[in-house]
C-alpha positions in Angstrom: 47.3 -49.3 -43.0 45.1 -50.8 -40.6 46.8 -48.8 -38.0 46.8 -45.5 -40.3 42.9 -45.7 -40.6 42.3 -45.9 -37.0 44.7 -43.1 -36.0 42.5 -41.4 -38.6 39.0 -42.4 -37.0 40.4 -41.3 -33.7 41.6 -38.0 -34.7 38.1 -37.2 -36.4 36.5 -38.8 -33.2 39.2 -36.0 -30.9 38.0 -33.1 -33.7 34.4 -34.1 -32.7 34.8 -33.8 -29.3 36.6 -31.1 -29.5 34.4 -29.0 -31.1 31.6 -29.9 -29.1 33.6 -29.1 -25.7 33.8 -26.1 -27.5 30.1 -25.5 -28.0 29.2 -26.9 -25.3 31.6 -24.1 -23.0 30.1 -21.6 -25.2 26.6 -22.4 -24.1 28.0 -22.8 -20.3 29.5 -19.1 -20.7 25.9 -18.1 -21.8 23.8 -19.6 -19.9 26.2 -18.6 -16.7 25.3 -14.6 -18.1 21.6 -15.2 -18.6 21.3 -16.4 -15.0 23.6 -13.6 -13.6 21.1 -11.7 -15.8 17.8 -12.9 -14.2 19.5 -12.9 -10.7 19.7 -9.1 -11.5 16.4 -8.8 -12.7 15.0 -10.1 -9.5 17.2 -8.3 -7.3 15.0 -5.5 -8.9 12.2 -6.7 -9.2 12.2 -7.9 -5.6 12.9 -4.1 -4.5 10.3 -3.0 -6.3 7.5 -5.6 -5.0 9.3 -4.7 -1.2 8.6 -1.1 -2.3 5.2 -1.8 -3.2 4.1 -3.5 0.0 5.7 -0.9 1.7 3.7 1.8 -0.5 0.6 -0.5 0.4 1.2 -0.9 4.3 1.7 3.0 4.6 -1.7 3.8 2.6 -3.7 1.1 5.0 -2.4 3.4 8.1 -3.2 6.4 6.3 -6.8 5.1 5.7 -7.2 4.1 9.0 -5.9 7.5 10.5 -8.6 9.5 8.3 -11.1 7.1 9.2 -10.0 7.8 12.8 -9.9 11.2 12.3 -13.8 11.2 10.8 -14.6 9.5 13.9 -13.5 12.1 16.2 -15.0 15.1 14.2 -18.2 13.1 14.4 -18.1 12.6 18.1 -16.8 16.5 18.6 -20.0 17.2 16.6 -22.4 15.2 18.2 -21.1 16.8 21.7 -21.7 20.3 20.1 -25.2 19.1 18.6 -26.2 18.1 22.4 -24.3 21.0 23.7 -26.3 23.4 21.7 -29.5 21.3 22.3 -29.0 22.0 25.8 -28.5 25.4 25.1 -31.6 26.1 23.5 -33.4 24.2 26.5 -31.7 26.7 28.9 -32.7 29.6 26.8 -36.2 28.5 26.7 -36.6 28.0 30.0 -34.7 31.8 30.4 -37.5 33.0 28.0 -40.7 30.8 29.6 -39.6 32.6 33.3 -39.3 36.2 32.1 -42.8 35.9 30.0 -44.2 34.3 32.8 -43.0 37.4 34.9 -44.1 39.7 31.7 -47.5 38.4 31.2 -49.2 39.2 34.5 -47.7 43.1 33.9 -48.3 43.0 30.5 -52.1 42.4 31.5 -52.0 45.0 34.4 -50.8 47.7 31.6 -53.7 46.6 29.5 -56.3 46.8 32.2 
């Protein structure tokens, strides 16, 4: 009977493990699909962040180029604004010599 009882208490003891190898695997099985999951998820996630920077680097150049571009209309503007101001320097001096040629006639007439 002795014998009986223990072959018993190891049977329950091979039951208990049993189940809990059991358990045990079925956790393993879903924990092994949660990672696989969240591998996944940053696979994606990782794209999207490289997408991002990507999106970011391209919108620095384009900030740079406009700001560049300002830069050069400016310049080509101030050129024309000194351009013109010479103008206007030439035309008065064009004016100044013809009414200086104009005035002493001018006079004559009135005399």
């Amino acid at each position: 009977a002795v014998g009986g009882q223990e072959s018993v208490a190891q049977l329950e003891e091979l039951i208990q493990c049993r189940n809990e190898q059991k358990s045990s695997s079925t956790r393993l099985q879903s924990n092994t699909q949660n990672l696989e999951e969240q591998i996944r998820l940053n696979e994606r996630i990782k794209i999207q962040i490289d997408a991002m920077k990507e999106r970011k680097e391209i919108e620095k150049k384009i900030e740079i180029c406009e700001r560049k571009k300002l830069w050069l209309d400016y310049k080509d503007l101030r050129e024309k604004v000194v351009e013109y101001g010479n103008d206007k320097k030439k035309a008065e001096n064009v004016v100044k010599t013809h009414k200086s040629k104009v005035d002493p006639l001018e006079r004559e007439i009135q005399q």
